[in-house]
C-alpha positions as CSV (number, residue, x, y, z in Angstrom):
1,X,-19.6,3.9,-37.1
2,X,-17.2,1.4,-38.8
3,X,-14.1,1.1,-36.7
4,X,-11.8,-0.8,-38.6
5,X,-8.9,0.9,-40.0
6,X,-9.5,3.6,-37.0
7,X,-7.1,4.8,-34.2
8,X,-7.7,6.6,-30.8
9,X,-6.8,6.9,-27.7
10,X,-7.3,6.2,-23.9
11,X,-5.3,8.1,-21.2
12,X,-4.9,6.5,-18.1
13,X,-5.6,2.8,-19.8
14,X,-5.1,1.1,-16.1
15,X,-7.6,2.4,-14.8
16,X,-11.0,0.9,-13.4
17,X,-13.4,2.8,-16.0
18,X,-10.6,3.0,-18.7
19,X,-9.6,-0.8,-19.1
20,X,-13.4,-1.3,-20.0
21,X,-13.0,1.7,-22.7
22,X,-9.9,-0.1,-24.2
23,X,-11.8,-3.6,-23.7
24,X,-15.0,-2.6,-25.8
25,X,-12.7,-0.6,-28.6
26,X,-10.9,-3.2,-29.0
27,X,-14.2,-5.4,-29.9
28,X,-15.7,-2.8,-32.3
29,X,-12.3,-3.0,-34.5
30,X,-10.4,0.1,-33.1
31,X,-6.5,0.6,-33.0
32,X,-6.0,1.8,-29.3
33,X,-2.9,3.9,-28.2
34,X,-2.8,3.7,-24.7
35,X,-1.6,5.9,-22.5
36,X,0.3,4.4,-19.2
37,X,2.7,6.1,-16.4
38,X,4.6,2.6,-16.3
39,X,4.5,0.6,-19.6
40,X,7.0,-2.0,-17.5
41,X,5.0,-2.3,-14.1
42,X,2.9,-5.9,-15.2
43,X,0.3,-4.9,-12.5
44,X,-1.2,-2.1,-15.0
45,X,-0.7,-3.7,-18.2
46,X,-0.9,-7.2,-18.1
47,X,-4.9,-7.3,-18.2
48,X,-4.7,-4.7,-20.8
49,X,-2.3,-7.0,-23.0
50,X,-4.3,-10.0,-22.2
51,X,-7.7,-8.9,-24.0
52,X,-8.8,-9.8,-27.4
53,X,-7.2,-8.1,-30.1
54,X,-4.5,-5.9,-27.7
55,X,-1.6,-8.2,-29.7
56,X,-3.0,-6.6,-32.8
57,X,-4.3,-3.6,-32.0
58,X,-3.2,-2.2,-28.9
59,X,-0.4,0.3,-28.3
60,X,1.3,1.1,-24.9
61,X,2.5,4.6,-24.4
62,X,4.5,6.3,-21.2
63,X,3.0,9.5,-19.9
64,X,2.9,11.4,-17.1
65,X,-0.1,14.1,-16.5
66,X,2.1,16.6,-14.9
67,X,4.4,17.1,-18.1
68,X,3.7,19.1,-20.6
69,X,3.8,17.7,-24.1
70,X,4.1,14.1,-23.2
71,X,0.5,13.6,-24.9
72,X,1.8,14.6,-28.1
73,X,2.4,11.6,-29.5
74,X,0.0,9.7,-27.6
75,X,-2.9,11.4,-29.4
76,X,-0.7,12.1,-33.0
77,X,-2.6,9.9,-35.7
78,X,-5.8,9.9,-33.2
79,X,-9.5,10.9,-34.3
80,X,-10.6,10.1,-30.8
81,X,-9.5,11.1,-27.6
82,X,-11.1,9.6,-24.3
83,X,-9.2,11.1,-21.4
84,X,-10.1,9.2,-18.2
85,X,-6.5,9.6,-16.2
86,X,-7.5,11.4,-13.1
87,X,-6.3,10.2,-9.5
88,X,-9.6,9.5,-7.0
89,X,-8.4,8.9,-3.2
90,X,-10.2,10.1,-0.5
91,X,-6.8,8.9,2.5
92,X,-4.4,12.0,1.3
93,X,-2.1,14.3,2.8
94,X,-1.5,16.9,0.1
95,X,-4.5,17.4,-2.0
96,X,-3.3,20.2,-4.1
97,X,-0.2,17.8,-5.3
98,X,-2.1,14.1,-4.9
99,X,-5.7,15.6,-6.5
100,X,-5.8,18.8,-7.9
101,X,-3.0,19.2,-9.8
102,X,-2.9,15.9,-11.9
103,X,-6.8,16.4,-12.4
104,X,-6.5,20.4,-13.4
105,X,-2.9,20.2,-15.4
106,X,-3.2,16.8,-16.3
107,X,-6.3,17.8,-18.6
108,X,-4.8,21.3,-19.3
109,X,-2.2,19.0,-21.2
110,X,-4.2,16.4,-22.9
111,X,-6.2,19.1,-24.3
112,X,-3.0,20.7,-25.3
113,X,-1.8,17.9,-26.7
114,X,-5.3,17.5,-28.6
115,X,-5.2,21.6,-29.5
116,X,-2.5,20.9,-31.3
117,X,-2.8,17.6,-33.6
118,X,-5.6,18.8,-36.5
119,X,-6.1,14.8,-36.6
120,X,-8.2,14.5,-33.2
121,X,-12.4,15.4,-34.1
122,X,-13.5,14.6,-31.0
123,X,-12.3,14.4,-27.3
124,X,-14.4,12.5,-24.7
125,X,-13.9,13.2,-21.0
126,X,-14.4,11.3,-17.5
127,X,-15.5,13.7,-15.2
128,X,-18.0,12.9,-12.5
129,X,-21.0,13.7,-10.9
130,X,-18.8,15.3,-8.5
131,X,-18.8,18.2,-10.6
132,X,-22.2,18.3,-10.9
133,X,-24.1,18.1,-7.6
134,X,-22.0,20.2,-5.0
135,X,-24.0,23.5,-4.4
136,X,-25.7,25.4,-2.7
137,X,-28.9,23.7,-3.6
138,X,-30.5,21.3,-1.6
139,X,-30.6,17.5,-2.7
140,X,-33.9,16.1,-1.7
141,X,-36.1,13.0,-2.6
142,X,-38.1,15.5,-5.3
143,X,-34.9,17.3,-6.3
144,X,-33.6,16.3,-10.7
145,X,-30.3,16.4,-10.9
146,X,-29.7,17.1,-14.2
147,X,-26.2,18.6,-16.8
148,X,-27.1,22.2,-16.1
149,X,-25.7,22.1,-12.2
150,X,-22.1,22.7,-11.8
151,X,-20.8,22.3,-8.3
152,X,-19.3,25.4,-6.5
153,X,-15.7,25.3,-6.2
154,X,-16.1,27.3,-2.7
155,X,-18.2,25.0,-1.2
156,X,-16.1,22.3,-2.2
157,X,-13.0,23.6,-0.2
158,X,-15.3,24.8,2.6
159,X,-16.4,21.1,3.2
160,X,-12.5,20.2,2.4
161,X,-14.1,17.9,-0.2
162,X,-10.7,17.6,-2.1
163,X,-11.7,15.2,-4.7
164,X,-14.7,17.2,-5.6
165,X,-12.8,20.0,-6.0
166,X,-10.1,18.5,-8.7
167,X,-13.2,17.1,-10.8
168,X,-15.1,20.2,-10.9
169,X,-12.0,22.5,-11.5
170,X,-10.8,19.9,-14.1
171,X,-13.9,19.8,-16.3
172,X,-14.6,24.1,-15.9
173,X,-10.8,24.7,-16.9
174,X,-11.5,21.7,-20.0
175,X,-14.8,23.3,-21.0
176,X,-13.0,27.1,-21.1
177,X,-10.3,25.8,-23.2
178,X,-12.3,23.7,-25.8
179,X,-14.7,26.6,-26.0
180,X,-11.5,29.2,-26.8
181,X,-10.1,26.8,-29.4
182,X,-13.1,25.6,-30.9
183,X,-12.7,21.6,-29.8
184,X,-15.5,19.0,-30.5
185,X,-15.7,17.9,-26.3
186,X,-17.8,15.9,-24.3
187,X,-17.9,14.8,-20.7
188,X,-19.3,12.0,-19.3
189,X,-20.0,12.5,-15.3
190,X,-20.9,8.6,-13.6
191,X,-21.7,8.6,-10.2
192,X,-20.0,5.8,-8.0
193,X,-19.1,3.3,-10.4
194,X,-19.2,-0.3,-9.4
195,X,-19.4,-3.7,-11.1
196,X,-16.5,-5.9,-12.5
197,X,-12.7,-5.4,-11.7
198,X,-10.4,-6.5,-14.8
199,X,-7.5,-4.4,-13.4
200,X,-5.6,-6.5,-10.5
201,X,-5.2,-3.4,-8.1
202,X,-8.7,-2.6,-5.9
203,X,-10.0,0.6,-7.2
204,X,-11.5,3.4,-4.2
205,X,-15.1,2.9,-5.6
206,X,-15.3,-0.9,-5.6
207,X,-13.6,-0.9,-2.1
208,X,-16.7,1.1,-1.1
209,X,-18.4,-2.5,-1.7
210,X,-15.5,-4.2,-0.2
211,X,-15.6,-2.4,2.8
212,X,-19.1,-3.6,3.9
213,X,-19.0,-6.9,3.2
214,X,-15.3,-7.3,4.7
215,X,-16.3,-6.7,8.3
216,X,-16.9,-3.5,8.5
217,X,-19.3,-2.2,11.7
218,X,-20.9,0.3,10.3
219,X,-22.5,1.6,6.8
220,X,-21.4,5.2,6.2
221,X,-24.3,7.6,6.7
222,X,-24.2,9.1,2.9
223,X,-26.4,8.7,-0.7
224,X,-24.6,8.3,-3.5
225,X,-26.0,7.5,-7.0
226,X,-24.5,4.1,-8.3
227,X,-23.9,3.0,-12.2
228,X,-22.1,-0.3,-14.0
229,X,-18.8,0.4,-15.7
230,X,-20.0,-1.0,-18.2
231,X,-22.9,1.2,-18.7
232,X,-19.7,4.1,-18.2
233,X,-17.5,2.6,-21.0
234,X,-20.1,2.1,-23.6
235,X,-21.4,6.0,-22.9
236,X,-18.2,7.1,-23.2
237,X,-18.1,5.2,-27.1
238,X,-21.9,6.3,-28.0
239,X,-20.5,10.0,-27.2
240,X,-17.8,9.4,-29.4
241,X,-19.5,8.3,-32.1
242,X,-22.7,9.8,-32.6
243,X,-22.3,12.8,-34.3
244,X,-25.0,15.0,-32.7
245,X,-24.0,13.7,-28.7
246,X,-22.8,17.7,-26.9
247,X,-22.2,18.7,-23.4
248,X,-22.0,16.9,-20.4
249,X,-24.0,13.1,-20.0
250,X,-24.7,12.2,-16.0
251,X,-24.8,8.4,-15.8
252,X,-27.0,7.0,-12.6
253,X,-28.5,3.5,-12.9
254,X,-30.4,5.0,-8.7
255,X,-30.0,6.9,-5.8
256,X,-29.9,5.3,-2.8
257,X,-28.4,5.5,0.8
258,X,-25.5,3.3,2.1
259,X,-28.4,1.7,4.1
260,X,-30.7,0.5,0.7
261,X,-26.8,-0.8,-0.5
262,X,-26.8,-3.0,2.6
263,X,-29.7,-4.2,2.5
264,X,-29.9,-5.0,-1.2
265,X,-26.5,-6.8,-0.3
266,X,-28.6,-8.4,2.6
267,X,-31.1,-10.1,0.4
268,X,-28.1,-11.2,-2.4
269,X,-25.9,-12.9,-0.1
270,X,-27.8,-13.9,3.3
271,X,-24.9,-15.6,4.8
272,X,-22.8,-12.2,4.3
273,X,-21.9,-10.4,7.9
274,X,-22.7,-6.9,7.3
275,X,-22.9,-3.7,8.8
276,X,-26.3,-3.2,10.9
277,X,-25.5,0.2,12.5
278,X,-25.2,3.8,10.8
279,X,-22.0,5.1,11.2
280,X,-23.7,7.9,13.2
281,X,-26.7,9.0,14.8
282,X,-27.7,12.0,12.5
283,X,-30.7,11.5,10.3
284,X,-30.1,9.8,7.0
285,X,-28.6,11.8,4.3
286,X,-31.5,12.2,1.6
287,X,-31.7,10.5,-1.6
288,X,-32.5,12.7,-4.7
289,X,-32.9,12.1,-8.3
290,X,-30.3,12.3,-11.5
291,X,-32.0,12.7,-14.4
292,X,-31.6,10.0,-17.1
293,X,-32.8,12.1,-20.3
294,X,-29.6,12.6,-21.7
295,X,-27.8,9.1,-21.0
296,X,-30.7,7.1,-22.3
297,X,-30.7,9.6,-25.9
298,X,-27.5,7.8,-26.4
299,X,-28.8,4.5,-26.3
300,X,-27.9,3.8,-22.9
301,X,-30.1,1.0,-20.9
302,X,-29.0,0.9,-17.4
303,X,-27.4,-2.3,-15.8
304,X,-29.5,-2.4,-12.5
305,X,-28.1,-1.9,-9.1
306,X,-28.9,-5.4,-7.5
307,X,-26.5,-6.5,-11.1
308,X,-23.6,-4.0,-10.6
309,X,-23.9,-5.1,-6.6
310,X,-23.2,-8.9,-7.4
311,X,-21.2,-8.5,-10.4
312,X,-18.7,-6.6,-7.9
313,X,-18.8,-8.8,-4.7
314,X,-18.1,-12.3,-7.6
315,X,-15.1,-9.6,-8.9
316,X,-13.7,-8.7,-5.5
317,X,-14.0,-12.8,-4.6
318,X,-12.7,-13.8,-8.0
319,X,-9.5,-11.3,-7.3
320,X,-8.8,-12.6,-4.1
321,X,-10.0,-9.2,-1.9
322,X,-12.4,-11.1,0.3
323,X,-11.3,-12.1,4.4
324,X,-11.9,-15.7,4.4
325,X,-14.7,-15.1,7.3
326,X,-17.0,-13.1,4.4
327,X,-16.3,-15.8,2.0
328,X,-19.9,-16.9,0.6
Protein backbone atom coordinates (compact mmCIF):
# COMPACT_ATOMS: atom_id res chain seq x y z
CA UNK A 1 0.00 0.00 0.00
CA UNK A 2 1.39 3.47 -0.96
CA UNK A 3 1.29 5.65 2.13
CA UNK A 4 2.16 8.87 0.99
CA UNK A 5 -0.44 11.49 0.90
CA UNK A 6 -2.26 9.16 3.70
CA UNK A 7 -3.48 10.00 7.22
CA UNK A 8 -4.45 7.85 10.36
CA UNK A 9 -4.37 7.54 13.61
CA UNK A 10 -2.87 6.07 16.90
CA UNK A 11 -4.62 6.51 20.27
CA UNK A 12 -2.63 6.34 23.16
CA UNK A 13 0.71 7.32 21.02
CA UNK A 14 2.93 7.13 24.47
CA UNK A 15 2.52 4.05 24.86
CA UNK A 16 5.14 1.07 24.82
CA UNK A 17 3.45 -0.79 21.72
CA UNK A 18 2.03 2.45 20.28
CA UNK A 19 5.26 4.68 19.96
CA UNK A 20 6.60 1.72 17.69
CA UNK A 21 3.14 2.04 15.53
CA UNK A 22 3.74 5.84 15.14
CA UNK A 23 7.68 5.01 14.54
CA UNK A 24 7.06 2.53 11.56
CA UNK A 25 4.06 4.82 9.98
CA UNK A 26 6.06 7.36 10.01
CA UNK A 27 8.74 5.41 7.77
CA UNK A 28 6.22 4.00 5.26
CA UNK A 29 5.18 7.80 4.46
CA UNK A 30 1.99 8.10 6.67
CA UNK A 31 0.52 11.41 8.27
CA UNK A 32 -0.07 10.33 11.96
CA UNK A 33 -2.61 12.11 14.24
CA UNK A 34 -1.76 11.20 17.55
CA UNK A 35 -3.79 10.89 20.22
CA UNK A 36 -2.23 11.95 23.81
CA UNK A 37 -3.87 12.70 27.44
CA UNK A 38 -1.03 15.47 27.90
CA UNK A 39 0.21 16.98 24.66
CA UNK A 40 2.42 19.35 27.23
CA UNK A 41 3.94 16.59 29.68
CA UNK A 42 7.63 16.23 27.55
CA UNK A 43 7.84 12.67 29.25
CA UNK A 44 5.08 11.31 26.60
CA UNK A 45 5.88 13.25 23.68
CA UNK A 46 9.36 14.09 23.43
CA UNK A 47 10.37 10.54 21.83
CA UNK A 48 7.44 10.80 19.77
CA UNK A 49 8.57 14.35 18.40
CA UNK A 50 12.08 13.24 18.16
CA UNK A 51 11.51 10.38 15.36
CA UNK A 52 12.08 10.75 11.70
CA UNK A 53 9.48 12.52 9.95
CA UNK A 54 7.25 13.50 13.33
CA UNK A 55 8.26 17.48 12.29
CA UNK A 56 6.43 16.78 9.04
CA UNK A 57 4.16 14.42 9.61
CA UNK A 58 3.14 13.93 12.99
CA UNK A 59 0.09 15.49 14.80
CA UNK A 60 -0.43 15.67 18.66
CA UNK A 61 -3.95 15.52 19.80
CA UNK A 62 -5.44 15.79 23.62
CA UNK A 63 -7.90 13.00 24.60
CA UNK A 64 -9.09 11.53 27.30
CA UNK A 65 -10.77 7.79 27.07
CA UNK A 66 -13.39 8.47 29.50
CA UNK A 67 -15.05 11.40 27.43
CA UNK A 68 -17.27 10.96 25.00
CA UNK A 69 -16.63 12.56 21.75
CA UNK A 70 -13.14 13.69 22.39
CA UNK A 71 -12.05 11.19 19.40
CA UNK A 72 -13.96 13.03 17.05
CA UNK A 73 -11.49 14.90 15.65
CA UNK A 74 -8.77 12.77 16.36
CA UNK A 75 -9.97 10.25 13.79
CA UNK A 76 -11.84 13.13 11.29
CA UNK A 77 -9.76 12.99 8.00
CA UNK A 78 -8.47 9.28 9.10
CA UNK A 79 -8.68 6.06 6.80
CA UNK A 80 -7.02 4.13 9.61
CA UNK A 81 -7.59 3.82 13.06
CA UNK A 82 -5.13 1.83 15.47
CA UNK A 83 -6.50 2.11 18.90
CA UNK A 84 -3.87 0.89 21.47
CA UNK A 85 -4.86 3.31 24.62
CA UNK A 86 -5.63 0.88 27.31
CA UNK A 87 -4.19 1.17 30.97
CA UNK A 88 -2.21 -2.35 32.03
CA UNK A 89 -1.20 -2.29 35.96
CA UNK A 90 -1.33 -5.16 37.90
CA UNK A 91 -0.57 -2.71 41.79
CA UNK A 92 -4.33 -1.16 41.82
CA UNK A 93 -6.80 -0.30 44.22
CA UNK A 94 -9.91 0.40 42.16
CA UNK A 95 -10.04 -1.86 39.19
CA UNK A 96 -13.36 -0.94 37.94
CA UNK A 97 -12.13 2.91 37.72
CA UNK A 98 -8.07 2.27 37.12
CA UNK A 99 -8.82 -0.91 34.41
CA UNK A 100 -12.12 -1.59 33.41
CA UNK A 101 -13.62 1.43 32.66
CA UNK A 102 -10.83 3.19 30.48
CA UNK A 103 -10.51 -0.24 28.64
CA UNK A 104 -14.52 -0.89 28.20
CA UNK A 105 -15.68 3.07 27.58
CA UNK A 106 -12.49 4.11 26.34
CA UNK A 107 -13.11 1.69 23.21
CA UNK A 108 -16.90 2.26 23.36
CA UNK A 109 -15.78 5.88 22.40
CA UNK A 110 -13.14 5.42 19.77
CA UNK A 111 -15.41 3.24 18.05
CA UNK A 112 -17.91 5.95 18.35
CA UNK A 113 -15.92 8.33 17.28
CA UNK A 114 -14.99 5.93 14.21
CA UNK A 115 -19.04 5.03 13.75
CA UNK A 116 -19.47 8.28 13.00
CA UNK A 117 -16.63 9.74 10.50
CA UNK A 118 -17.58 7.75 6.91
CA UNK A 119 -13.65 8.57 6.27
CA UNK A 120 -12.29 5.73 8.65
CA UNK A 121 -12.16 1.94 6.32
CA UNK A 122 -10.58 0.21 8.75
CA UNK A 123 -9.98 0.17 12.63
CA UNK A 124 -7.15 -1.98 14.11
CA UNK A 125 -7.22 -2.93 17.83
CA UNK A 126 -4.67 -3.83 20.71
CA UNK A 127 -6.18 -6.32 22.67
CA UNK A 128 -4.27 -9.23 24.20
CA UNK A 129 -3.99 -12.70 24.68
CA UNK A 130 -5.61 -11.95 27.82
CA UNK A 131 -8.73 -12.14 26.15
CA UNK A 132 -8.06 -15.10 24.66
CA UNK A 133 -6.67 -17.84 26.96
CA UNK A 134 -8.79 -17.40 30.39
CA UNK A 135 -11.21 -20.37 30.49
CA UNK A 136 -12.30 -23.03 31.56
CA UNK A 137 -10.00 -25.08 29.42
CA UNK A 138 -6.96 -26.50 30.52
CA UNK A 139 -3.56 -25.06 29.09
CA UNK A 140 -1.20 -27.88 28.70
CA UNK A 141 2.13 -28.65 26.80
CA UNK A 142 -0.19 -30.33 23.81
CA UNK A 143 -2.93 -27.72 24.25
CA UNK A 144 -3.12 -24.81 20.53
CA UNK A 145 -4.11 -21.80 21.48
CA UNK A 146 -5.64 -20.38 18.73
CA UNK A 147 -8.40 -16.89 17.73
CA UNK A 148 -11.40 -19.07 18.31
CA UNK A 149 -10.96 -18.97 22.48
CA UNK A 150 -12.42 -16.07 24.21
CA UNK A 151 -11.69 -15.92 27.92
CA UNK A 152 -14.61 -16.15 30.40
CA UNK A 153 -15.40 -12.95 31.97
CA UNK A 154 -16.60 -15.07 35.21
CA UNK A 155 -13.52 -16.68 35.70
CA UNK A 156 -11.72 -13.63 35.22
CA UNK A 157 -13.39 -11.98 38.36
CA UNK A 158 -13.40 -15.21 40.21
CA UNK A 159 -9.51 -15.25 40.04
CA UNK A 160 -9.78 -11.27 40.68
CA UNK A 161 -7.72 -11.21 37.46
CA UNK A 162 -8.68 -7.43 36.86
CA UNK A 163 -6.56 -6.74 33.88
CA UNK A 164 -7.85 -9.78 32.15
CA UNK A 165 -11.09 -8.80 32.74
CA UNK A 166 -10.87 -5.07 31.03
CA UNK A 167 -9.14 -6.69 27.88
CA UNK A 168 -11.70 -9.33 27.34
CA UNK A 169 -14.77 -7.04 28.11
CA UNK A 170 -13.04 -4.38 25.92
CA UNK A 171 -12.63 -6.38 22.73
CA UNK A 172 -16.39 -8.44 23.20
CA UNK A 173 -18.14 -4.94 23.69
CA UNK A 174 -15.73 -3.69 20.38
CA UNK A 175 -16.57 -6.75 18.36
CA UNK A 176 -20.67 -6.31 19.23
CA UNK A 177 -20.52 -2.82 18.14
CA UNK A 178 -18.49 -3.18 14.80
CA UNK A 179 -20.66 -6.10 14.06
CA UNK A 180 -24.14 -3.77 14.65
CA UNK A 181 -22.69 -0.96 12.58
CA UNK A 182 -21.11 -2.80 9.99
CA UNK A 183 -17.13 -1.54 10.82
CA UNK A 184 -14.08 -3.03 8.93
CA UNK A 185 -12.26 -4.20 12.64
CA UNK A 186 -9.37 -6.18 13.54
CA UNK A 187 -7.66 -7.08 16.72
CA UNK A 188 -4.33 -7.92 17.36
CA UNK A 189 -3.88 -9.97 20.82
CA UNK A 190 0.35 -10.09 21.77
CA UNK A 191 1.11 -11.88 24.59
CA UNK A 192 3.80 -10.26 27.01
CA UNK A 193 5.48 -7.91 24.93
CA UNK A 194 9.10 -7.22 25.50
CA UNK A 195 12.07 -5.83 23.51
CA UNK A 196 13.15 -2.02 23.05
CA UNK A 197 11.79 0.93 25.21
CA UNK A 198 11.73 4.30 23.09
CA UNK A 199 9.22 5.78 25.62
CA UNK A 200 11.25 7.24 28.80
CA UNK A 201 8.74 5.89 31.42
CA UNK A 202 9.24 1.79 32.33
CA UNK A 203 6.30 0.00 30.95
CA UNK A 204 4.64 -3.05 33.39
CA UNK A 205 5.74 -5.72 30.77
CA UNK A 206 9.39 -4.77 30.34
CA UNK A 207 9.58 -4.31 34.26
CA UNK A 208 8.77 -8.02 34.26
CA UNK A 209 12.50 -8.28 32.68
CA UNK A 210 13.60 -5.64 35.04
CA UNK A 211 12.44 -7.20 37.89
CA UNK A 212 14.69 -10.32 37.59
CA UNK A 213 17.70 -9.08 36.68
CA UNK A 214 17.42 -6.10 39.37
CA UNK A 215 17.81 -8.32 42.39
CA UNK A 216 14.98 -9.86 42.66
CA UNK A 217 14.92 -13.43 44.93
CA UNK A 218 12.73 -15.16 43.20
CA UNK A 219 11.21 -15.93 39.53
CA UNK A 220 7.44 -15.86 39.68
CA UNK A 221 6.03 -19.36 39.24
CA UNK A 222 3.87 -18.52 35.90
CA UNK A 223 4.11 -19.22 31.71
CA UNK A 224 3.50 -16.52 29.75
CA UNK A 225 3.90 -16.43 25.96
CA UNK A 226 6.48 -13.64 24.94
CA UNK A 227 6.67 -11.50 21.51
CA UNK A 228 9.01 -8.33 20.14
CA UNK A 229 7.19 -5.05 19.86
CA UNK A 230 8.33 -4.86 16.95
CA UNK A 231 6.88 -7.99 15.63
CA UNK A 232 3.42 -6.15 17.51
CA UNK A 233 3.78 -2.87 15.56
CA UNK A 234 4.38 -4.24 12.17
CA UNK A 235 1.19 -6.77 12.71
CA UNK A 236 -0.81 -4.14 13.64
CA UNK A 237 0.26 -2.25 9.96
CA UNK A 238 0.04 -5.74 7.80
CA UNK A 239 -3.68 -5.90 9.39
CA UNK A 240 -4.21 -2.52 8.31
CA UNK A 241 -3.21 -2.83 5.02
CA UNK A 242 -3.95 -6.04 3.56
CA UNK A 243 -7.16 -6.05 2.41
CA UNK A 244 -8.26 -9.68 3.11
CA UNK A 245 -6.57 -9.65 7.07
CA UNK A 246 -10.32 -10.34 9.51
CA UNK A 247 -10.75 -11.27 13.04
CA UNK A 248 -8.52 -11.44 15.72
CA UNK A 249 -4.37 -12.23 15.07
CA UNK A 250 -2.55 -13.87 18.41
CA UNK A 251 1.11 -12.85 18.29
CA UNK A 252 3.55 -15.39 20.37
CA UNK A 253 7.27 -15.60 19.20
CA UNK A 254 7.09 -19.11 22.54
CA UNK A 255 5.75 -20.27 25.50
CA UNK A 256 7.85 -20.62 28.19
CA UNK A 257 7.92 -20.47 32.09
CA UNK A 258 9.56 -17.66 34.18
CA UNK A 259 12.13 -20.41 34.88
CA UNK A 260 13.21 -20.99 30.78
CA UNK A 261 13.19 -16.69 30.98
CA UNK A 262 15.89 -17.00 33.63
CA UNK A 263 17.74 -19.26 32.34
CA UNK A 264 17.85 -18.01 28.78
CA UNK A 265 18.88 -14.71 30.70
CA UNK A 266 21.46 -16.95 32.55
CA UNK A 267 23.30 -18.00 29.39
CA UNK A 268 23.10 -14.08 27.75
CA UNK A 269 24.53 -12.37 30.60
CA UNK A 270 26.61 -14.80 32.96
CA UNK A 271 27.73 -12.14 35.26
CA UNK A 272 23.88 -11.12 35.84
CA UNK A 273 22.62 -12.02 39.68
CA UNK A 274 19.46 -13.58 39.11
CA UNK A 275 16.71 -15.33 40.71
CA UNK A 276 17.57 -19.18 41.49
CA UNK A 277 14.36 -19.98 43.57
CA UNK A 278 10.56 -20.29 42.39
CA UNK A 279 8.62 -17.97 44.11
CA UNK A 280 6.84 -21.00 45.52
CA UNK A 281 6.79 -24.49 46.03
CA UNK A 282 3.75 -25.61 43.83
CA UNK A 283 4.62 -27.42 40.68
CA UNK A 284 5.41 -25.33 37.69
CA UNK A 285 2.65 -23.71 35.86
CA UNK A 286 2.50 -25.59 32.34
CA UNK A 287 3.61 -24.25 29.12
CA UNK A 288 1.09 -24.64 26.13
CA UNK A 289 1.13 -23.65 22.64
CA UNK A 290 -0.32 -20.38 20.64
CA UNK A 291 -0.84 -21.07 17.31
CA UNK A 292 1.12 -19.03 14.74
CA UNK A 293 -1.19 -19.65 11.50
CA UNK A 294 -2.70 -16.57 11.38
CA UNK A 295 0.24 -14.10 12.43
CA UNK A 296 2.63 -15.64 10.01
CA UNK A 297 -0.38 -15.29 6.82
CA UNK A 298 0.37 -11.70 7.44
CA UNK A 299 3.86 -11.92 6.73
CA UNK A 300 4.89 -11.94 10.14
CA UNK A 301 8.56 -13.69 10.96
CA UNK A 302 8.97 -13.76 14.64
CA UNK A 303 11.94 -11.88 16.35
CA UNK A 304 13.20 -14.83 18.70
CA UNK A 305 12.95 -14.82 22.43
CA UNK A 306 16.83 -14.94 23.26
CA UNK A 307 16.60 -11.33 20.71
CA UNK A 308 13.57 -9.65 22.41
CA UNK A 309 15.44 -10.84 25.90
CA UNK A 310 18.72 -8.81 25.12
CA UNK A 311 17.19 -6.14 23.16
CA UNK A 312 15.23 -5.31 26.46
CA UNK A 313 17.99 -5.72 29.21
CA UNK A 314 20.56 -3.13 26.48
CA UNK A 315 16.99 -0.82 26.59
CA UNK A 316 16.39 -0.93 30.37
CA UNK A 317 20.58 -0.25 30.74
CA UNK A 318 20.49 2.35 27.92
CA UNK A 319 17.47 4.16 29.99
CA UNK A 320 19.08 4.25 33.07
CA UNK A 321 16.61 1.37 34.99
CA UNK A 322 19.41 -0.89 36.01
CA UNK A 323 20.92 -0.91 40.14
CA UNK A 324 24.46 -0.33 39.56
CA UNK A 325 25.15 -3.98 41.26
CA UNK A 326 23.28 -5.69 38.00
CA UNK A 327 25.19 -3.52 35.80
CA UNK A 328 26.89 -5.90 33.05
Amino acid sequence: MNAAGKTVCVTGASGYIASWLVKFLLAKGYTVKASVRDPNDPKKTEHLLSLDGAKERLHLLKANLLEEGSFDSVVDGCEGVFHTASPFYYAIKDPQAELIDPALKGTLNVLGSCAKTPSVKRLVITSSIAAVAYDRKPRTPDVVVDETWFSDPEICKELKLWYVLSKTLAEEAAWKFAKEKGMDMVTINPGMVIGPLLQPTLNTSAEAILNLINGAQTFPNATFGWVNVKDVADAHILAYENPSANGRYLLVERVTHYSEVVKTLHELYPTLHLPEKCANDKPYVPTYQVSQEKAKSLGINFIPLEVSLKETVKSLKDKGFLNSQSLL
